[in-house]
Backbone as a printed PyTorch tensor [residue, N CA C, xyz], in Angstrom:
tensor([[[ 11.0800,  14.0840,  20.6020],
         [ 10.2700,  13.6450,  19.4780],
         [  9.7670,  14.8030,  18.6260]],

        [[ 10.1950,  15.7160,  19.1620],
         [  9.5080,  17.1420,  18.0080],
         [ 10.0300,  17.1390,  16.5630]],

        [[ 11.2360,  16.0140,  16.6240],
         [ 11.5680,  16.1410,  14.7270],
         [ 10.7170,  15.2560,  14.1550]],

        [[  9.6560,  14.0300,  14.7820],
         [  8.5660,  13.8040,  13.9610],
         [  7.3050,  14.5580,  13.4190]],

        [[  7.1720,  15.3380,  14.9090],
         [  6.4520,  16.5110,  13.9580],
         [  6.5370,  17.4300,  13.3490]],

        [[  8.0700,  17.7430,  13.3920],
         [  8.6160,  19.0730,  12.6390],
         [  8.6200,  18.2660,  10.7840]],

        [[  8.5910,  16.8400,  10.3580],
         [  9.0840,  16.3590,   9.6210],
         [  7.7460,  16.5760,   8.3650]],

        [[  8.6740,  16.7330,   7.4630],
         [  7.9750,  17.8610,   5.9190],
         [  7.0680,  15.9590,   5.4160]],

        [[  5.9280,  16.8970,   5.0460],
         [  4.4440,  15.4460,   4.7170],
         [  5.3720,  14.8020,   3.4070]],

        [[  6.0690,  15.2740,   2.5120],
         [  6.4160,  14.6820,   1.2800],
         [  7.3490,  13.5020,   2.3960]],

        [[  8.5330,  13.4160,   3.0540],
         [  8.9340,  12.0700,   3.8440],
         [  8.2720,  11.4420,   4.7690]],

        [[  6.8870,  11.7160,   5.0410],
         [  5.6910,  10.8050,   5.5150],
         [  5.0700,  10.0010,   4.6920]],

        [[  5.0780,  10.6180,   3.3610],
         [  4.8640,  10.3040,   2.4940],
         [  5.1860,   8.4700,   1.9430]],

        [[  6.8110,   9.2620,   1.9130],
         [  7.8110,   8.5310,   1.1660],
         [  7.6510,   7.6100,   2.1150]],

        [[  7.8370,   7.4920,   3.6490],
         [  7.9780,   6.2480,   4.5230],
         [  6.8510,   5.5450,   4.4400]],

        [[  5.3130,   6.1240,   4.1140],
         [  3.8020,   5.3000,   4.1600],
         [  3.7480,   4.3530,   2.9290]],

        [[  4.6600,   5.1370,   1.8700],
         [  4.3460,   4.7790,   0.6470],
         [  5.4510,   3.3980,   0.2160]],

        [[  6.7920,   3.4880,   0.5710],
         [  7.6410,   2.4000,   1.0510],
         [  7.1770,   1.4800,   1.6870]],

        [[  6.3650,   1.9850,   2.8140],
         [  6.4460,   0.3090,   3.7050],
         [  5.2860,  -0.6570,   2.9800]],

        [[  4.3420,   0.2890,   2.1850],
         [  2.5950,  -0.3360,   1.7480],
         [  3.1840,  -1.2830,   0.6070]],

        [[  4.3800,  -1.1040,  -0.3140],
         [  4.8330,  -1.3510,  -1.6230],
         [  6.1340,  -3.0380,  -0.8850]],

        [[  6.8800,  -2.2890,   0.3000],
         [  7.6790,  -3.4510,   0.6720],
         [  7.2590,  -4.5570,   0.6970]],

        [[  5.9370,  -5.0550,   1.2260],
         [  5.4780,  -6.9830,   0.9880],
         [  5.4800,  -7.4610,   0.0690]],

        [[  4.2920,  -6.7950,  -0.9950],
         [  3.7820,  -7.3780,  -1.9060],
         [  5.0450,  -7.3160,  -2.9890]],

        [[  6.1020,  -6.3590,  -2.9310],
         [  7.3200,  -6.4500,  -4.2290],
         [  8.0250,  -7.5250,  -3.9260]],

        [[  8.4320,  -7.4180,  -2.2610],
         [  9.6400,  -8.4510,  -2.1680],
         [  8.8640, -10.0800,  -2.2100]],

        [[  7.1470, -10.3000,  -1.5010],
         [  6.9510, -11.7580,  -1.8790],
         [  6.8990, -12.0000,  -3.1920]],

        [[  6.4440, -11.3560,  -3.9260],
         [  6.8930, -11.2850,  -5.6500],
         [  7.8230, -11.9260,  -6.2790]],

        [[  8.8260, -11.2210,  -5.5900],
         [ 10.2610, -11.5140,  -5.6190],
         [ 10.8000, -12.6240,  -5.5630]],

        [[ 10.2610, -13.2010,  -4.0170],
         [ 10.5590, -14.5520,  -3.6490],
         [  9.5450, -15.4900,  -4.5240]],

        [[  8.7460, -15.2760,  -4.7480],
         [  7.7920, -16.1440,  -5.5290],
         [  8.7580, -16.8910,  -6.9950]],

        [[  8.6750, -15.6950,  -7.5140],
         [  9.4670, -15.4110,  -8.8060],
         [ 10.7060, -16.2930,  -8.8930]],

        [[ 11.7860, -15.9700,  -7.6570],
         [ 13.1340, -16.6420,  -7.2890],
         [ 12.7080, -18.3400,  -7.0100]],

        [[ 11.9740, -18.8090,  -5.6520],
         [ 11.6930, -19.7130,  -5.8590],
         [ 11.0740, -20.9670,  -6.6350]],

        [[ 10.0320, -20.1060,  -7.2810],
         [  9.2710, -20.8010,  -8.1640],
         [  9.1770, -20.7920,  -9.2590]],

        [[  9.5980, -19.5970, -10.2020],
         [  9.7040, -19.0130, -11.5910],
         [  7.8600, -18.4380, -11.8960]],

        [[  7.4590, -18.2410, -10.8150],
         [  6.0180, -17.8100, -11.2560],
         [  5.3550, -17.2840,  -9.8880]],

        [[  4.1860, -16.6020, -10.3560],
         [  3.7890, -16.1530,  -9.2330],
         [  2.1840, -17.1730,  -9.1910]],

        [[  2.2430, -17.3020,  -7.4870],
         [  0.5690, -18.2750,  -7.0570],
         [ -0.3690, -17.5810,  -7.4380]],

        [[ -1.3060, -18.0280,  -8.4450],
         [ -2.9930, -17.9000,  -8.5660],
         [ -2.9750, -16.9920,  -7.0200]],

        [[ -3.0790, -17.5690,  -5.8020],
         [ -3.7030, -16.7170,  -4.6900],
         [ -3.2660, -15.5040,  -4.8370]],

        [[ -2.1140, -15.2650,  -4.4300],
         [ -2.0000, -13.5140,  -4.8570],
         [ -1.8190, -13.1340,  -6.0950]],

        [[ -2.2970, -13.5430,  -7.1830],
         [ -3.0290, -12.9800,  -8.5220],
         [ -4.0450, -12.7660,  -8.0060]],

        [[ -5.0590, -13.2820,  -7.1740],
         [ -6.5810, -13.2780,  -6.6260],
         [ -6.3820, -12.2400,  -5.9110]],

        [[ -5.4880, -12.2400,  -4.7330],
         [ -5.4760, -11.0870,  -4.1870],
         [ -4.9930, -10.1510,  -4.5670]],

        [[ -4.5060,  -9.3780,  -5.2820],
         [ -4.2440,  -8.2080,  -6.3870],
         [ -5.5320,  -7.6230,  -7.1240]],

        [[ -5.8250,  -8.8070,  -7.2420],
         [ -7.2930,  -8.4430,  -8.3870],
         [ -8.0870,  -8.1240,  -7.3430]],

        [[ -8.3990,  -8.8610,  -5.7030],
         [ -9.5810,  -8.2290,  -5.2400],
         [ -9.3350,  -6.2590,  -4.5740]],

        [[ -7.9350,  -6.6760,  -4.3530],
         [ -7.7760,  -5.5220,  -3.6700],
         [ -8.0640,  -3.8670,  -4.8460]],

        [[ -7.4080,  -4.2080,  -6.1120],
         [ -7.5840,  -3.5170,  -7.1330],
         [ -9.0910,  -3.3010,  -7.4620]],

        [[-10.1490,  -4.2430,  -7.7600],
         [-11.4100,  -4.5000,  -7.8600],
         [-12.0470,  -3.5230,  -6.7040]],

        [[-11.7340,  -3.8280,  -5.1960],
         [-12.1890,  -3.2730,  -4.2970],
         [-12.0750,  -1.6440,  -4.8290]],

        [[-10.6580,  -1.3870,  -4.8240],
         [-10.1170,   0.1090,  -4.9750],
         [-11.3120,   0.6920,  -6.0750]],

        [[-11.4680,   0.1000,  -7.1540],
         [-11.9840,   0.2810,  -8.5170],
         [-13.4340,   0.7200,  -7.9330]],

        [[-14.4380,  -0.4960,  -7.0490],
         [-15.5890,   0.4380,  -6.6250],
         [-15.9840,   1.2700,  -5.9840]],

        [[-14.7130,   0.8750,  -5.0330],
         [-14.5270,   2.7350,  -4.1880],
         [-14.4870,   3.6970,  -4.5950]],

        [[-13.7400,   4.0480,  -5.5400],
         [-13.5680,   5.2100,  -6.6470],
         [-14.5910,   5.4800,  -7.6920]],

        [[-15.7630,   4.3820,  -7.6940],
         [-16.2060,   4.7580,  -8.8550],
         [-17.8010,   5.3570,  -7.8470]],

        [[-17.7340,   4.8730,  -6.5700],
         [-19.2380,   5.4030,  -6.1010],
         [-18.6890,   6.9280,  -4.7700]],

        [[-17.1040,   7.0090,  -5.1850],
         [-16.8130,   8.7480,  -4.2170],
         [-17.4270,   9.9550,  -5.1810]],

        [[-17.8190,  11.0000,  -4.6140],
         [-17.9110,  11.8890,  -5.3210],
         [-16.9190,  12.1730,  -6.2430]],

        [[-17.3370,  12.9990,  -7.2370],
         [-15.7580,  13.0170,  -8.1490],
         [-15.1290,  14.2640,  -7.3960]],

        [[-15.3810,  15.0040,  -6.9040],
         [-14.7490,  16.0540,  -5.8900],
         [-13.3080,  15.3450,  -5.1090]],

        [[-13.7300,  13.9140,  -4.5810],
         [-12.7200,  13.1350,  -3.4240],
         [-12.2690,  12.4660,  -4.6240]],

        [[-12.1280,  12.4980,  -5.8090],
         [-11.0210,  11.2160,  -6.4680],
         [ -9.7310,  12.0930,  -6.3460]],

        [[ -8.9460,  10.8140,  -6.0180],
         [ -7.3290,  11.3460,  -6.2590],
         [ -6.5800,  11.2400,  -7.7920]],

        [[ -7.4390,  10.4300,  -8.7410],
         [ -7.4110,  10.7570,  -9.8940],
         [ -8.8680,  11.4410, -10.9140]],

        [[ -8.4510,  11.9510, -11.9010],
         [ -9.5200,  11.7060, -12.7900],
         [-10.4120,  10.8460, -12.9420]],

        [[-11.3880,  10.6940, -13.1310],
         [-12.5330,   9.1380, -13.4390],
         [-11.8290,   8.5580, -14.8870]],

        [[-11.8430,   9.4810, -15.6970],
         [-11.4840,   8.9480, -16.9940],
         [ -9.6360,   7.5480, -16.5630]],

        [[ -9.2400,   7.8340, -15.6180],
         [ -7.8820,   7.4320, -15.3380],
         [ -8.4450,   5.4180, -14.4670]],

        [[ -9.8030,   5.5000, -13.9300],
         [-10.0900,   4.1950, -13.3340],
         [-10.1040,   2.7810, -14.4730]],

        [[-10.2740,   3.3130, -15.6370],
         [-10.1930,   2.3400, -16.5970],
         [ -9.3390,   1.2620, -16.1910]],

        [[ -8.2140,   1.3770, -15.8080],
         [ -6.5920,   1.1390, -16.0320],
         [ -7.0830,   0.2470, -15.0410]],

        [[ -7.6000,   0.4790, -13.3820],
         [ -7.9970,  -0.4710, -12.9160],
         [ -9.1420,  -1.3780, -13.1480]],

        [[ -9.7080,  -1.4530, -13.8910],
         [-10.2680,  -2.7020, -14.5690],
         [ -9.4690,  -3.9980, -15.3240]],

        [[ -8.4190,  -3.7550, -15.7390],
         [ -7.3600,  -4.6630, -16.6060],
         [ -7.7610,  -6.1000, -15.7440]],

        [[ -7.1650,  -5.9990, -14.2630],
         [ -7.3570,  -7.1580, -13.5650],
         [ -8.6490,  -8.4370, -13.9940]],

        [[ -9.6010,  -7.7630, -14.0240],
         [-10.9990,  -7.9690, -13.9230],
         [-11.2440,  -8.9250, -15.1870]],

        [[-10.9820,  -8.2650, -16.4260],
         [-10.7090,  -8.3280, -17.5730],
         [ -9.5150,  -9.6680, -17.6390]],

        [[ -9.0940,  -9.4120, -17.1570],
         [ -7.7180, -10.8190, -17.1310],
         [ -8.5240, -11.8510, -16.8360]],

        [[ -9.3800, -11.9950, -15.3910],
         [ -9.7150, -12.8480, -14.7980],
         [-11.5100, -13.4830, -15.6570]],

        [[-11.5190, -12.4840, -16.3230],
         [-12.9980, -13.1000, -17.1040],
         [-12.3100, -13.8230, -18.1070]],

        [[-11.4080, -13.3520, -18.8780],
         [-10.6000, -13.8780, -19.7420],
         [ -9.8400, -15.3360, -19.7960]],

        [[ -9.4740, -15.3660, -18.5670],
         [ -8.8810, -16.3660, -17.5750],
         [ -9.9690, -17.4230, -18.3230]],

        [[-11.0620, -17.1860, -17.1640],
         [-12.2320, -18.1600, -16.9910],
         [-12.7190, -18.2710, -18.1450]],

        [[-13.2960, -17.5130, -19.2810],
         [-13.5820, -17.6210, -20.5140],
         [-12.5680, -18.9670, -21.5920]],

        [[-11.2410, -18.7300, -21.6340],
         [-10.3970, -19.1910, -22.5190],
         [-10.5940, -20.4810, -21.7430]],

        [[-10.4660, -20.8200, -20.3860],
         [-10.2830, -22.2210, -19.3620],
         [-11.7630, -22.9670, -19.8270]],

        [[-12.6840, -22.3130, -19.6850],
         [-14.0400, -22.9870, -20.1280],
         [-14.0380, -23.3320, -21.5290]],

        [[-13.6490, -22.6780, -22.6440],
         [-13.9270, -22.9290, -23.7410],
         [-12.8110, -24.1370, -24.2070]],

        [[-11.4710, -23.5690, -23.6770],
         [-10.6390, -24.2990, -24.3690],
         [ -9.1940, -24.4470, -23.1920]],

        [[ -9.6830, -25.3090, -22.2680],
         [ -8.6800, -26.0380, -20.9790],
         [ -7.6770, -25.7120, -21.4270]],

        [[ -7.0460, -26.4290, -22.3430],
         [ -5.1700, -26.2150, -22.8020],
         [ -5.0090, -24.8020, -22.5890]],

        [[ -5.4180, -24.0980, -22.7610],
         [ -5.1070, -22.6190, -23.5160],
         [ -4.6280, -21.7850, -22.5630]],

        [[ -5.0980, -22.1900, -21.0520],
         [ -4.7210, -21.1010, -19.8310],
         [ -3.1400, -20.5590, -19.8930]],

        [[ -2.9300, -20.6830, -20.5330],
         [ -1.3330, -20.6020, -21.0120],
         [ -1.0500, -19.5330, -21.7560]],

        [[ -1.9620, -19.0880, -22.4880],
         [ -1.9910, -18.7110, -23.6310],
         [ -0.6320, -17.0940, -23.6760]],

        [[  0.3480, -17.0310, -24.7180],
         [  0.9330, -15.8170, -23.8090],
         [  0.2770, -14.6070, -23.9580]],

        [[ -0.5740, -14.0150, -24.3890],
         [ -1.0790, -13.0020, -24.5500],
         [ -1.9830, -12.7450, -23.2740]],

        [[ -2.7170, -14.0650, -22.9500],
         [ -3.2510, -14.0120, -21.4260],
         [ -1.7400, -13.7270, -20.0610]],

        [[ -1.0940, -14.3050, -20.2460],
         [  0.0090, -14.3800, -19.1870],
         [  0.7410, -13.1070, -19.0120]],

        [[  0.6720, -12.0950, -20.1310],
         [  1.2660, -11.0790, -20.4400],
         [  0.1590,  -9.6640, -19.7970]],

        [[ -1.2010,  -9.9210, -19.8670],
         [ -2.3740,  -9.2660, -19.3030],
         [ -2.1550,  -9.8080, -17.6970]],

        [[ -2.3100, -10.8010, -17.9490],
         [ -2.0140, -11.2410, -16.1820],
         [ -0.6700, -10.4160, -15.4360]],

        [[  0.4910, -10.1140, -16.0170],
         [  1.7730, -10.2840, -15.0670],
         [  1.4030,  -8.8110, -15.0500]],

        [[  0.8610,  -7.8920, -15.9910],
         [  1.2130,  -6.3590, -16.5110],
         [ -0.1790,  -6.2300, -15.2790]],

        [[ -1.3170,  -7.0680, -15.1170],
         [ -2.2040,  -6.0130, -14.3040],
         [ -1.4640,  -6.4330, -12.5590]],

        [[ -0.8900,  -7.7830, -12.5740],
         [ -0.0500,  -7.5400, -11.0800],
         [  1.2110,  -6.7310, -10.8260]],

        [[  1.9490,  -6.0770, -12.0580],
         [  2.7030,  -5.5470, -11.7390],
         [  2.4880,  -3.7120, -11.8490]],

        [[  1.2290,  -3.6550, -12.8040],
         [  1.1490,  -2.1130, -12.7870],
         [ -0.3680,  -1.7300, -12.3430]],

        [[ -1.0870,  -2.5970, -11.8920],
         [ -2.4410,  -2.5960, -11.5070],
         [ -2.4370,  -2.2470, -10.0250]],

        [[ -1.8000,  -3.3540,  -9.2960],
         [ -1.3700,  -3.7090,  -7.9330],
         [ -1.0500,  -2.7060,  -7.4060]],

        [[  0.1180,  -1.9820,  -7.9950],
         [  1.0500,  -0.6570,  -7.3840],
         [  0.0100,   0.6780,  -7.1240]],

        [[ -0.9890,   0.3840,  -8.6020],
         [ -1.1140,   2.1820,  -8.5410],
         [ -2.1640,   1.8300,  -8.0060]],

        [[ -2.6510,   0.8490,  -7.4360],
         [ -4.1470,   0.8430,  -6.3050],
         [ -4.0400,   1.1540,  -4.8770]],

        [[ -2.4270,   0.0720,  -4.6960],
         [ -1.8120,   0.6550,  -3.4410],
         [ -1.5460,   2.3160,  -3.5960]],

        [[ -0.5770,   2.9610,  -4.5600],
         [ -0.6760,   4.1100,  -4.6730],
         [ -2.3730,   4.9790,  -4.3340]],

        [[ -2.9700,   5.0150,  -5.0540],
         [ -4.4620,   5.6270,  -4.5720],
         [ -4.9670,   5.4040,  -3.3670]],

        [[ -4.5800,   4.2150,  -2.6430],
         [ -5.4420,   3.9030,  -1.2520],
         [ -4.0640,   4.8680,  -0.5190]],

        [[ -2.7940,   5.2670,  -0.4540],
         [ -1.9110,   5.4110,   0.0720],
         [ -2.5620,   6.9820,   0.0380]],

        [[ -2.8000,   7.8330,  -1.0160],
         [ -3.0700,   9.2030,  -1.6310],
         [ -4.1750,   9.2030,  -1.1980]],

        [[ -5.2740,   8.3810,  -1.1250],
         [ -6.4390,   8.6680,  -0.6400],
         [ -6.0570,   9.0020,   1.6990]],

        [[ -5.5150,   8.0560,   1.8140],
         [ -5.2530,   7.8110,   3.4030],
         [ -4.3260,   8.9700,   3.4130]],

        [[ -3.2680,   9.3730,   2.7680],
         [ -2.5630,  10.3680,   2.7140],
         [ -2.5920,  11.8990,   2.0310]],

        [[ -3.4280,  12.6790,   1.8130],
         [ -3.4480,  13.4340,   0.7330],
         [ -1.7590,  14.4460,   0.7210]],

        [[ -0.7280,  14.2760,   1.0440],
         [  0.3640,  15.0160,   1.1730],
         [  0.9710,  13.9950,  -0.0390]],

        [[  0.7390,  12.7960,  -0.4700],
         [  1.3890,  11.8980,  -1.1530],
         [  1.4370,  12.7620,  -2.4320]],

        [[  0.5400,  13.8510,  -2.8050],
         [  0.8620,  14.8370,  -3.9590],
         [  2.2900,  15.5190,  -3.8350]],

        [[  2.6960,  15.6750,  -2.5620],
         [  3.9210,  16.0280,  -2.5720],
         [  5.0000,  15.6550,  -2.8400]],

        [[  4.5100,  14.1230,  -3.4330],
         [  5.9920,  13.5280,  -3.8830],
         [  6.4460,  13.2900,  -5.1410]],

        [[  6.5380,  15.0490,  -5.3980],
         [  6.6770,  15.2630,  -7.1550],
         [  8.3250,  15.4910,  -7.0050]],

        [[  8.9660,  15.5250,  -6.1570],
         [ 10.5930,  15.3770,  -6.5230],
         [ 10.8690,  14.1100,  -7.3440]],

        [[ 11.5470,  14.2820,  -7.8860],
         [ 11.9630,  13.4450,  -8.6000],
         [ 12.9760,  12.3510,  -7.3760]],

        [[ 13.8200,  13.1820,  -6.6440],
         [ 14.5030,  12.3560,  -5.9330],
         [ 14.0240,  11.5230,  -4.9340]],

        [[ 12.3880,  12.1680,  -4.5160],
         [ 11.6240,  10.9000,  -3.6340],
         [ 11.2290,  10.0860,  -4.2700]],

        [[ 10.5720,  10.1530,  -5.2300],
         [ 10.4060,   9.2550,  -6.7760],
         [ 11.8300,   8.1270,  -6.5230]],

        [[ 12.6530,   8.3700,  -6.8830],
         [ 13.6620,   7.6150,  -6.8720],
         [ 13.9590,   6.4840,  -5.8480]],

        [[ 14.3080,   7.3870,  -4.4230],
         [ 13.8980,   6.1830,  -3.2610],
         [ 12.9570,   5.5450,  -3.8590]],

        [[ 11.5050,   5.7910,  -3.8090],
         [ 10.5750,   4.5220,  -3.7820],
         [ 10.6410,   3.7510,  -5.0270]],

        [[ 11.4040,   3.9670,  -5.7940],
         [ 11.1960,   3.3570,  -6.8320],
         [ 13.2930,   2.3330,  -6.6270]],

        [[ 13.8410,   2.8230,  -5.4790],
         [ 14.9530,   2.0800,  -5.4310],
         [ 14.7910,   1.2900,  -4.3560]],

        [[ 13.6250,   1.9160,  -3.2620],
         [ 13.2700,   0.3380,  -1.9650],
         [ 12.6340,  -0.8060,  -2.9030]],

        [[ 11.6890,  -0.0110,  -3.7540],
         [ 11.1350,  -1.3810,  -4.6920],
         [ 11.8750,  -2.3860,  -5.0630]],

        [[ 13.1080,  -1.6380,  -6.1800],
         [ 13.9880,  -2.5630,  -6.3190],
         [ 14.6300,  -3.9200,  -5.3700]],

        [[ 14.7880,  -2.7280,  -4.3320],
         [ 15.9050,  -3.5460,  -3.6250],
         [ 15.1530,  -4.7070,  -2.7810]],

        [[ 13.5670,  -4.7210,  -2.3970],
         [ 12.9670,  -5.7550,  -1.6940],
         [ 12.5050,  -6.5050,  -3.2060]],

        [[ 12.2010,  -5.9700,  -4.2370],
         [ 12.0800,  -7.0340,  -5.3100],
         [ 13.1730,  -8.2140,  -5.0840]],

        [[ 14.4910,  -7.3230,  -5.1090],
         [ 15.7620,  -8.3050,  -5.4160],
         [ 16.1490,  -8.8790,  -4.3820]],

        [[ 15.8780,  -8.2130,  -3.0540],
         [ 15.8130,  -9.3200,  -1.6160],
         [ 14.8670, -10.5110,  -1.9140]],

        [[ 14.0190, -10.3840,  -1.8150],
         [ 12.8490, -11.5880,  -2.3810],
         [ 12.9800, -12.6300,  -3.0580]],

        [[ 13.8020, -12.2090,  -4.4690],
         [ 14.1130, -12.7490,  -5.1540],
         [ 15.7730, -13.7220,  -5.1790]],

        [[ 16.4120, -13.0610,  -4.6110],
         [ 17.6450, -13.7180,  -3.9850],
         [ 16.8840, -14.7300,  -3.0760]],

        [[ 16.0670, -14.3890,  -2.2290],
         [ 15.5860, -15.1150,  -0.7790],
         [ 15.5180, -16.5350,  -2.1340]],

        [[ 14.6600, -16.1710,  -2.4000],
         [ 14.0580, -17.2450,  -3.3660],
         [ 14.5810, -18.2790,  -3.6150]],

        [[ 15.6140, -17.4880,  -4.6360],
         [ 16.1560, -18.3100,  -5.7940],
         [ 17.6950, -19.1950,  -4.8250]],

        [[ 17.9100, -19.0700,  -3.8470],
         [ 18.3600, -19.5680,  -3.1170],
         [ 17.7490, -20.0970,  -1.2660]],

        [[ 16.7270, -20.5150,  -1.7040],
         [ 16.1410, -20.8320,  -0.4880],
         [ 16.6350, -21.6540,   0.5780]],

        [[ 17.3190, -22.6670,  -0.5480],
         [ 18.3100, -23.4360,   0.7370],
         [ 19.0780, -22.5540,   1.6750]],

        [[ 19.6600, -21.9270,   1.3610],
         [ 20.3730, -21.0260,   2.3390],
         [ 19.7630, -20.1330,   3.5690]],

        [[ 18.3310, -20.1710,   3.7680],
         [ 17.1710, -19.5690,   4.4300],
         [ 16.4590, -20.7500,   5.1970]],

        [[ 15.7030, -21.5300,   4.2990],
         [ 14.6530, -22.2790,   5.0140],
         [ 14.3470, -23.5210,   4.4000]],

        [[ 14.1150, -24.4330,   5.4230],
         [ 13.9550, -25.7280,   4.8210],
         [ 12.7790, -26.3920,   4.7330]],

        [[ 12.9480, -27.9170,   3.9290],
         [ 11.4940, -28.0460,   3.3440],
         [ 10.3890, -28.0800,   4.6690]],

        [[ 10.7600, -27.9560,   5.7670],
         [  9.8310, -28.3640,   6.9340],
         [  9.2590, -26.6080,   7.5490]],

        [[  9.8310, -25.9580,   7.2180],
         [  9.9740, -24.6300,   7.2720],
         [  8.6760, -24.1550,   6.2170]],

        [[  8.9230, -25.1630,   5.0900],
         [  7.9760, -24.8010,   3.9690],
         [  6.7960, -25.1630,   3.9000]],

        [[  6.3960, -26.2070,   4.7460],
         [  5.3860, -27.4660,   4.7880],
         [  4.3860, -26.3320,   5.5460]],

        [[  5.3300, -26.3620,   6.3410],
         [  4.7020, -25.4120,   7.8240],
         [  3.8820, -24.1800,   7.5940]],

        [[  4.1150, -23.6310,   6.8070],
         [  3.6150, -22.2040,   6.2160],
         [  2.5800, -22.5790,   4.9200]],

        [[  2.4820, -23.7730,   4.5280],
         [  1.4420, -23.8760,   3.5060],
         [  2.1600, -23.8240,   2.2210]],

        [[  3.2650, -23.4780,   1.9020],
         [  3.8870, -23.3350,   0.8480],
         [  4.4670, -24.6780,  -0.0930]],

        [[  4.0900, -24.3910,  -1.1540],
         [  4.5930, -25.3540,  -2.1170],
         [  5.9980, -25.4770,  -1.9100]],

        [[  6.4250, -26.7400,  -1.9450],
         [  7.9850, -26.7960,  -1.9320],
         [  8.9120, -26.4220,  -3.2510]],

        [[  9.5190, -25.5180,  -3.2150],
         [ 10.6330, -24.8520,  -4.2780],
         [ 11.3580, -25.8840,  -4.4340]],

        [[ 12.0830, -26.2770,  -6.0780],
         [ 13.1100, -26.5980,  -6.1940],
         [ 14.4250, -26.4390,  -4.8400]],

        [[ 15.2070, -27.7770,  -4.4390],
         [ 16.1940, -27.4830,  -3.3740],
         [ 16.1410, -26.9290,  -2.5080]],

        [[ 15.2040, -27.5150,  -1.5750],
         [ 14.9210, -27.1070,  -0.3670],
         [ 15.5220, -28.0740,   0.4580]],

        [[ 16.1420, -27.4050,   1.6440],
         [ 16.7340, -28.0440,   3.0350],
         [ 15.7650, -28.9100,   3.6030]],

        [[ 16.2700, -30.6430,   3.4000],
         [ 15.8860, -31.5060,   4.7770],
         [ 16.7010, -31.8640,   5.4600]],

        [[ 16.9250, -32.2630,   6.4980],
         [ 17.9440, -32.9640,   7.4570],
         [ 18.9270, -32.4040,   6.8410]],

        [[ 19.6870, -31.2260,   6.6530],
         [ 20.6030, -30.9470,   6.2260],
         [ 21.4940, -31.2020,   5.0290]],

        [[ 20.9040, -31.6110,   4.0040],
         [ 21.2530, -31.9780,   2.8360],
         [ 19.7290, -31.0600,   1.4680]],

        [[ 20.3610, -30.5570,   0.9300],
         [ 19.5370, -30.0490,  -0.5140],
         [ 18.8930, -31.1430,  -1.2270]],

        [[ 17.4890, -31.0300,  -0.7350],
         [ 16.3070, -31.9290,  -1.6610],
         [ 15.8830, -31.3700,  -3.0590]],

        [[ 15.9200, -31.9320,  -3.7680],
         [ 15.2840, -31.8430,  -5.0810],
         [ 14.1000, -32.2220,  -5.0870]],

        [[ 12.4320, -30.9930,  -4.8940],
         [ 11.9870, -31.6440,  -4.3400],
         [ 11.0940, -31.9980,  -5.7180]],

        [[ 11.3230, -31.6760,  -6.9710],
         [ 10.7050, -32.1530,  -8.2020],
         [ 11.0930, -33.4980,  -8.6250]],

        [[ 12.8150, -33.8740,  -8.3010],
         [ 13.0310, -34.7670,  -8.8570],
         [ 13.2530, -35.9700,  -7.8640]],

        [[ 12.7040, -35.6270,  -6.2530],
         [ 12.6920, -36.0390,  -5.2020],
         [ 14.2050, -36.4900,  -4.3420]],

        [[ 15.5190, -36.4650,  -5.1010],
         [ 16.6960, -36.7900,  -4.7740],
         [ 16.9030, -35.5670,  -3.6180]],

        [[ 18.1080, -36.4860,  -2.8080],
         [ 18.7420, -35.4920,  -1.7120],
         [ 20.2360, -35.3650,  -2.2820]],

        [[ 20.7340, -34.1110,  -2.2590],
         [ 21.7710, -34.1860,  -2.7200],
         [ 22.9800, -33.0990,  -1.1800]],

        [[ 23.8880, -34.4060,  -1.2200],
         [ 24.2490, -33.6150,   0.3140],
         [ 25.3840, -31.7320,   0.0750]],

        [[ 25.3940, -30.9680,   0.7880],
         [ 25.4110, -29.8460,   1.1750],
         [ 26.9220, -29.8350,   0.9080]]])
């Protein structure tokens, strides 16, 4: 086992920083594939975890930030979505739709989310500065991909994975064409259509 400790902090890095990013991209993914959208709940949970990150950082000394203070702004977006949210829903129900809201929403789960995990990863890790290669850059930015697009395959073909009882079971809304008794349910338009 001495090549784990002989092993350089920038690929401790890269493996802490991969596995923290692997859930939340690839259920994304599958969300996305199955459903064409992602659940309110993990919009909620994005925002608390980001929110959390946001007051952590704002009551450390500025000595322990892993960014600038001027740089925490960025994690507020969430916050801002979700008053916004509730604001436009109270005033005017129809509107939760609105795309300019949906566009604040997807941008603080997709670039809010990451760089909070990033900071809690840099904070738990301080070697994560070491991953100024460009080519470790790359891995993590090609596992992303590739559990995005696992996820999203999972998804968008769920019949081929798991069926509607599979789905019930876990709390999950049933996706378009999900497996019962061995035949592809439609479960919007309620038809079984056989395999």
């Amino acid at each position: 086992m001495a090549g784990l400790n002989e092993m350089e902090p920038k690929w401790r890095t890269l493996v802490v920083a991969a596995v923290a990013l692997a859930y939340p991209v690839g259920q994304t993914g599958f969300e996305l594939g199955a459903y064409g959208e992602l659940f309110f709940d993990n919009k909620l949970a994005a925002w608390i975890t980001v929110t959390a990150t946001l007051i952590v950082l704002c009551v450390l000394p500025k000595q322990h930030l892993p960014v600038p203070r001027s740089h925490l702004w960025f994690l507020a977006i969430p916050s801002l979505w979700l008053l916004a949210r509730f604001a436009i829903g109270v005033t005017n129900p129809g509107a939760l739709v609105h795309p300019v809201l949906f566009a604040v929403g997807g941008a603080s789960f997709a670039l809010c989310f990451p760089y909070a995990i990033y900071l809690i990863v840099r904070i738990a890790n301080p070697g994560l500065a070491d991953l100024r290669g460009i080519r470790l850059r790359l891995w993590l930015v090609a596992i992303a991909i590739i559990f995005f697009a696992a996820g999203y395959g999972i998804g968008k073909r769920n019949d081929l994975f798991l069926t509607c009882q599979e789905l019930r079971a876990s709390g999950t809304e049933l996706p378009e064409y999900c497996v019962r008794d061995g035949s592809t349910f439609d479960a919007h338009g309620g038809g079984a259509h056989s395999q």
